[in-house]
N, C-alpha and C positions, 0 to 999 in steps of 0.2 A: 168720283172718277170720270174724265173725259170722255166722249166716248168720239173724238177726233181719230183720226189713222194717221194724222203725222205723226213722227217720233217727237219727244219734248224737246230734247234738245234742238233741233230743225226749228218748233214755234216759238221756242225762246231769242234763237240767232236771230230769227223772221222780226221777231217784235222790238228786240234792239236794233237792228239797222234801221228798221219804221221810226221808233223812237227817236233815232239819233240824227235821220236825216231830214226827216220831211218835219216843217211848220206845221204842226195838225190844226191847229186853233184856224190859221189863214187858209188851209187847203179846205178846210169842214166850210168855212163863210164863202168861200170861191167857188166851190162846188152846189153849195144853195143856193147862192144866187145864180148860177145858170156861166160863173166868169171862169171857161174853160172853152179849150176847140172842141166846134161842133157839137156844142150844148144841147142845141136845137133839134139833133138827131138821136138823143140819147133816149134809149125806152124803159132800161133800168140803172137809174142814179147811183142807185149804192154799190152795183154791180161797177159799173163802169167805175169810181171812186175808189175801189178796191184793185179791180185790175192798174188803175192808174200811181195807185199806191205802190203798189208792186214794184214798178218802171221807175219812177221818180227814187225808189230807197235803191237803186240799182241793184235789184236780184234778179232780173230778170234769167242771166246766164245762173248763175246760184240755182233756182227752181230746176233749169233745165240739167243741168248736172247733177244736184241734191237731191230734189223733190221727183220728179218725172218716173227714175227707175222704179219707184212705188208706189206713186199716188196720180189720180188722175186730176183733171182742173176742177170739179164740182170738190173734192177733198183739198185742194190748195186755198179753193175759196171760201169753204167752211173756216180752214184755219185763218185766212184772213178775216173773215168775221166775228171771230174771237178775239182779234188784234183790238180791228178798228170802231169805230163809231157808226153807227147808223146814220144817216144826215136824210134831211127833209126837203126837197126840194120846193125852194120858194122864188121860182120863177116860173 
């Protein structure tokens, strides 16, 4: 059993949009290598990847309508880290 506080159905929506919009394979090698804005300022990689995941699968508005009324951002980005991949920064 999870012990997430999204509701399932929310992490399933979350991971098909993710799925179905974003290139993971080209965002994961963009993201290691440093080929994104303000790369340079970034202090947590996989964090920053994740929120930018978020934006690029267009839920931004979704989150704030869906997600908000009961979960805070440290529980939206747990459930993204269940989504996505961890990436390595190689720059």
């Amino acid at each position: 059993m999870s012990n997430l506080k999204i509701k399932a159905e929310h992490l399933a929506y979350m991971k098909k949009e993710i799925e179905t919009k974003i290139p993971m394979e080209l965002m994961v090698a963009d993201y290691e290598k440093g080929n994104f804005r303000c790369a340079d300022k970034v202090k947590d990689l996989n964090k920053r990847f994740r929120a930018d995941a978020l934006h690029y699968a267009e839920l931004t508005n979704w989150v704030v309508d869906n997600l908000y009324p009961y979960l805070y951002d440290d529980y939206i980005d747990s459930a993204l880290k269940s989504i996505l991949p961890k990436i390595t920064k190689r720059y």
